[in-house]
C-alpha positions as CSV (number, residue, x, y, z in Angstrom):
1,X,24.1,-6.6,-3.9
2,X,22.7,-5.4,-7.0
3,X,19.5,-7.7,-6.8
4,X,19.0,-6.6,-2.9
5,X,19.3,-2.9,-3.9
6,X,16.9,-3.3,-7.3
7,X,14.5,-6.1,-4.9
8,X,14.2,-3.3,-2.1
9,X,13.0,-0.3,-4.7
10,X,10.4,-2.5,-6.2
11,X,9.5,-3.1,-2.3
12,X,9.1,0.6,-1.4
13,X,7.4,0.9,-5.4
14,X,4.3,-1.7,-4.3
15,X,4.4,-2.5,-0.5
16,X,4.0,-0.5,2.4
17,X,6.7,-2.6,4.3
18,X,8.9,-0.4,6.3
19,X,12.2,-2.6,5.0
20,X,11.8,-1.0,1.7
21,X,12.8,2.4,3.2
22,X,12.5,5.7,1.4
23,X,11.5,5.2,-2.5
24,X,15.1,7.0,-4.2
25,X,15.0,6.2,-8.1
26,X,13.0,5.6,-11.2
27,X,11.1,2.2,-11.7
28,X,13.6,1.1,-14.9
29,X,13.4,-2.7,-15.2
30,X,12.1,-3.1,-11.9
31,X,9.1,-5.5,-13.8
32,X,11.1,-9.1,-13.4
33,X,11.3,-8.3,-9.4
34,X,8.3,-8.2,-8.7
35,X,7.2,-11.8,-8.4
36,X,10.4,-11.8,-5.6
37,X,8.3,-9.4,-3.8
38,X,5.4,-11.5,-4.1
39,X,6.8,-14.9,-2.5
40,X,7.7,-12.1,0.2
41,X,4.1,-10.7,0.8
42,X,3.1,-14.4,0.4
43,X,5.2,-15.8,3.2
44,X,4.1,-13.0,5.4
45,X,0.5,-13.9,4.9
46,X,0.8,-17.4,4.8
47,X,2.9,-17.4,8.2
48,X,-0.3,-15.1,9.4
49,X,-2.2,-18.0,8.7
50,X,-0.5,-20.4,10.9
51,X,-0.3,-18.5,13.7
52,X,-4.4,-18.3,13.2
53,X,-5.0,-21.5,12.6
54,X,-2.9,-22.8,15.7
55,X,-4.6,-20.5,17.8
56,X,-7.6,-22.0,16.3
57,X,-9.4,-18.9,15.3
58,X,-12.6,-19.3,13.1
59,X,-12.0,-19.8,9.6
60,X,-14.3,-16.9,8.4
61,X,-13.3,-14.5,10.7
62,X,-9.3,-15.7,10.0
63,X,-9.9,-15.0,6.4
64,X,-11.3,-11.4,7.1
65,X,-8.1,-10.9,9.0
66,X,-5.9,-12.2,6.2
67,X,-7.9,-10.3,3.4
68,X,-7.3,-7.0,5.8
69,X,-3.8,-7.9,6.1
70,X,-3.3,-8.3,2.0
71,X,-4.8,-4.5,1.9
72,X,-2.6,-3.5,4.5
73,X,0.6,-4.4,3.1
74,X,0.2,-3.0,-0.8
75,X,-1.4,0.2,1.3
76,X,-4.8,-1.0,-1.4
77,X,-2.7,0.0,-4.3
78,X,-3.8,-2.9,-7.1
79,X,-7.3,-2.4,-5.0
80,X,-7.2,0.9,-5.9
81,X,-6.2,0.1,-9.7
82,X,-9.0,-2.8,-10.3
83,X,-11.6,-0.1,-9.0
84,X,-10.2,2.8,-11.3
85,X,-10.5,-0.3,-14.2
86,X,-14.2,-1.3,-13.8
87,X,-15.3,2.4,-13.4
88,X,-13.9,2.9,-16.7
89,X,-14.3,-0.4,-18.7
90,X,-17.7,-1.3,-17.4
91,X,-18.9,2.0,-18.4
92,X,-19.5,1.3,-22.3
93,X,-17.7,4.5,-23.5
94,X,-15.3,4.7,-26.0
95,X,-12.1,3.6,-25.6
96,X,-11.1,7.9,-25.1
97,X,-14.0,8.1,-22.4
98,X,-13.1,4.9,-20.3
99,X,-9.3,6.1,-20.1
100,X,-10.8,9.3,-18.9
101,X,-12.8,8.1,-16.3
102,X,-10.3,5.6,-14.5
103,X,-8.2,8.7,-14.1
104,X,-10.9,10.1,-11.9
105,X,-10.2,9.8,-8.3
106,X,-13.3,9.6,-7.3
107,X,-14.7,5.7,-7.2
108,X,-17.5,5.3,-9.2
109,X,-20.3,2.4,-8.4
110,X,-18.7,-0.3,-11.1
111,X,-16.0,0.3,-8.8
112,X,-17.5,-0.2,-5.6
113,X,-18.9,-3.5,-6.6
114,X,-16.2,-4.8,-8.5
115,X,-13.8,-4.3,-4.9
116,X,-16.6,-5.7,-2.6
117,X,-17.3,-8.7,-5.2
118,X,-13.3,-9.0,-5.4
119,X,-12.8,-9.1,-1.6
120,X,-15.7,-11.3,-1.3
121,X,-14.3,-13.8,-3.7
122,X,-11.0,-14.0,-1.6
123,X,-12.6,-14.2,2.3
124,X,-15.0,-17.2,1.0
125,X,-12.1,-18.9,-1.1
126,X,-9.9,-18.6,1.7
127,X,-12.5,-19.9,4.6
128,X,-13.1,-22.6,2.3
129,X,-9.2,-23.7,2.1
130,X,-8.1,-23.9,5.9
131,X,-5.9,-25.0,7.1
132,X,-2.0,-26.1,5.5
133,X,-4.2,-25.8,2.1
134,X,-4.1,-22.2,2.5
135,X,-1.4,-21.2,4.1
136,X,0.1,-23.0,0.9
137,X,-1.9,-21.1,-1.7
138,X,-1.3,-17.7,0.0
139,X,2.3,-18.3,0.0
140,X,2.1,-18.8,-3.8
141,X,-0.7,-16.5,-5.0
142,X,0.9,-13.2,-4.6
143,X,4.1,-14.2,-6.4
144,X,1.9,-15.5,-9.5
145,X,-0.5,-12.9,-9.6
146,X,3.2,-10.5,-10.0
147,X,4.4,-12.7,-12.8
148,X,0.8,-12.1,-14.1
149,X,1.9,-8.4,-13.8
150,X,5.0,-8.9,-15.5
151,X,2.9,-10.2,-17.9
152,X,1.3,-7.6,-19.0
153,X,3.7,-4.9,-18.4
154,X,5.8,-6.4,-21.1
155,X,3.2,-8.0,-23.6
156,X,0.9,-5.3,-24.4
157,X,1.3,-1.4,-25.3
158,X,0.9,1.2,-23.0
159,X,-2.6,2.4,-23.2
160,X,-1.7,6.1,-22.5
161,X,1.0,8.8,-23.9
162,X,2.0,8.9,-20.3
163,X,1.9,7.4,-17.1
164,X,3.2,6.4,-14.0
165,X,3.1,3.2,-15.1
166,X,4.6,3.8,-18.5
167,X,8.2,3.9,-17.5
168,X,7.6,-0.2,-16.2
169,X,6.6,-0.7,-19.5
170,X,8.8,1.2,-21.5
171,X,11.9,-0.3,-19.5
172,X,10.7,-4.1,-19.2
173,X,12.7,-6.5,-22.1
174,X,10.1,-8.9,-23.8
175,X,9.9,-12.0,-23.3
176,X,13.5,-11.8,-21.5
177,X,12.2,-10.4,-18.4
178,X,9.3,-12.4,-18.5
179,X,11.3,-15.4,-18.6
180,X,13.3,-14.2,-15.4
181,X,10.5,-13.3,-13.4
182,X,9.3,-16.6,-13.9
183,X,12.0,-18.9,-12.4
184,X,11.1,-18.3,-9.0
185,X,7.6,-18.9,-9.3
186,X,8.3,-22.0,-11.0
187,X,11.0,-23.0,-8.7
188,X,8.9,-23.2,-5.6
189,X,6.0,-24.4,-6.9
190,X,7.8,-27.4,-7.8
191,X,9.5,-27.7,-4.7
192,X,5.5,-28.0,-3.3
193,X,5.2,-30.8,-5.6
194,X,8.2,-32.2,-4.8
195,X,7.2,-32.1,-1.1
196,X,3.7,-34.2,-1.7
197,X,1.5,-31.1,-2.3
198,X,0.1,-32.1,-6.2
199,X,-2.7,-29.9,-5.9
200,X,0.0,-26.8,-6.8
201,X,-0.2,-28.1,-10.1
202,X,-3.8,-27.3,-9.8
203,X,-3.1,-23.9,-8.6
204,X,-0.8,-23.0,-11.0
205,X,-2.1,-23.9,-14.5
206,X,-5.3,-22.1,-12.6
207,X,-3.0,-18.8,-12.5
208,X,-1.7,-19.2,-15.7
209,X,-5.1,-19.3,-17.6
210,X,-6.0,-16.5,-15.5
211,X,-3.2,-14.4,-16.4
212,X,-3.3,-14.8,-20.2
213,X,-7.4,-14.2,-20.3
214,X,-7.7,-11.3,-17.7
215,X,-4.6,-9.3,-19.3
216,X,-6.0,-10.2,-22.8
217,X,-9.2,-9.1,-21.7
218,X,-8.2,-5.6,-20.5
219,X,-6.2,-5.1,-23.9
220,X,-8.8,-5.8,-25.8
221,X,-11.1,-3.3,-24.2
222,X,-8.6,-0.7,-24.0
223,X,-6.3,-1.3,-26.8
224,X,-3.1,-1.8,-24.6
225,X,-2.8,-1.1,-20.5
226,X,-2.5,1.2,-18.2
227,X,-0.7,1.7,-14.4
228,X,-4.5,1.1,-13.0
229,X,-4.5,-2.4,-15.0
230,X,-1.7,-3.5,-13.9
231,X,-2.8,-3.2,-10.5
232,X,-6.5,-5.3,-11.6
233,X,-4.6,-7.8,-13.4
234,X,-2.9,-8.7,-9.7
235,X,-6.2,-8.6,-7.8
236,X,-7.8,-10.7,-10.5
237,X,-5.6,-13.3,-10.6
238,X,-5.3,-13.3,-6.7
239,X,-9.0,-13.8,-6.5
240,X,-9.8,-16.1,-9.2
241,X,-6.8,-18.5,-9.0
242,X,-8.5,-19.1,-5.4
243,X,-11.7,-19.2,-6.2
244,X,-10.7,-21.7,-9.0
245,X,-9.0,-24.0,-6.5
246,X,-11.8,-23.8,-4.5
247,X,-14.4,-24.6,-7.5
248,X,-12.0,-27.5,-8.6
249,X,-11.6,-28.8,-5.2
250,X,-15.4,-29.0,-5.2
251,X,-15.6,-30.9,-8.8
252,X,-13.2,-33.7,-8.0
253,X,-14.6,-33.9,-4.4
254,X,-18.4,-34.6,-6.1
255,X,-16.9,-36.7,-8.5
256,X,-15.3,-38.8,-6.2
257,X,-17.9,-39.4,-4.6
258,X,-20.2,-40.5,-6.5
């Protein structure tokens, strides 16, 4: 009961699912659930993508749907955080000025691109894997991109005096938690591969390079992270695990060819 309880606050936390209910309590060590919410938003959109692809809507315009869909259900919240992070990091202030600026709510143009280049990267990636491919990979993306999360909620300093998403940090037990939230993620993609489907190996060292260099990345520049990070560090690793399937895919295809 206790898992259910702490499972649907980090729900009603990220998601705009009406089965989280009303938000009632602080964020404390909510950090390790969040990849269980992930393999949740995952099955919804990979289920999404079967129902498309039986009814044998066009790949492009099913990966539009499914991109709208992802928005939809976080209500753009890590959108919203990736933005806030290129306004400020892609502006070549200080480290003072940048921190500044992502707490503007206005979007600047580094932010502008960086979504519409983001959201690009995820409708081609997906149009290119149809079919059970991606319905696989959307099942698994979300929940990897949160252990990503994890990730760098526990590894790094919090970036700011305070936040709202200091108190994830500040309550998240390194590398403990870390280690917890990682047991499903692991768990299912090696049920995949148990099942036939290798290419999750693929996927998942993919996600793993992509969480240690993105959340690296952004602590470098920053000098530790903030709530808005947190939130690029999920939409990175969404995006580019994908588009690195995709590119791989390609590789081996060439090579094998030739």
């Amino acid at each position: 009961m206790q898992f259910l309880k702490r499972f649907r606050l980090t729900l009603g936390y990220i998601t705009c699912l009406p089965l989280a209910g009303k938000v009632e309590g602080e964020p404390v060590g909510l950090a390790k659930y969040l990849p269980s919410v992930g393999l949740l938003l995952g099955g919804i959109l990979s289920l999404t993508s079967m129902v498309l692809t039986a009814l044998s809507v066009d790949s492009l315009f099913s990966a539009v749907l499914l991109a709208v869909l992802w928005l939809l259900l976080t209500g753009g919240l890590h959108m919203d955080g990736l933005m806030d992070t290129a306004d400020g990091i892609f502006s070549h202030q200080s480290r003072e000025r940048m921190l500044e600026i992502m707490q503007d709510p206005r979007v600047g143009n580094f932010g502008v691109l960086s979504g519409v280049s983001l959201l690009l990267i995820k409708i081609t990636g997906m149009a290119a894997l149809s079919g059970s491919g991606l319905s696989t990979v959307l099942l698994l993306a979300p929940m990897w991109a949160r252990l990503a999360e994890c990730y760098a909620i526990g590894k790094y300093s919090y970036a700011r005096a305070a936040g709202k998403g200091k108190i994830w940090h500040d309550s998240t037990s390194y590398p403990s938690d870390l280690i917890k939230a990682a047991i499903l993620p692991l768990a299912v993609s090696a049920g995949l591969v148990c099942l036939g489907q290798y290419y999750v190996l693929s996927f998942t060292l993919i996600s793993m390079i992509t969480a240690l260099s993105t959340a690296s990345y952004l602590n470098r520049k920053l000098q530790g992270h903030t709530g808005d990070t947190y939130g690029a560090v999920v939409e990175l690793n969404e995006a580019l695990s994908i588009a690195g399937l995709v590119l791989l895919s390609s590789i081996l295809h060439k090579l094998a060819g030739s």
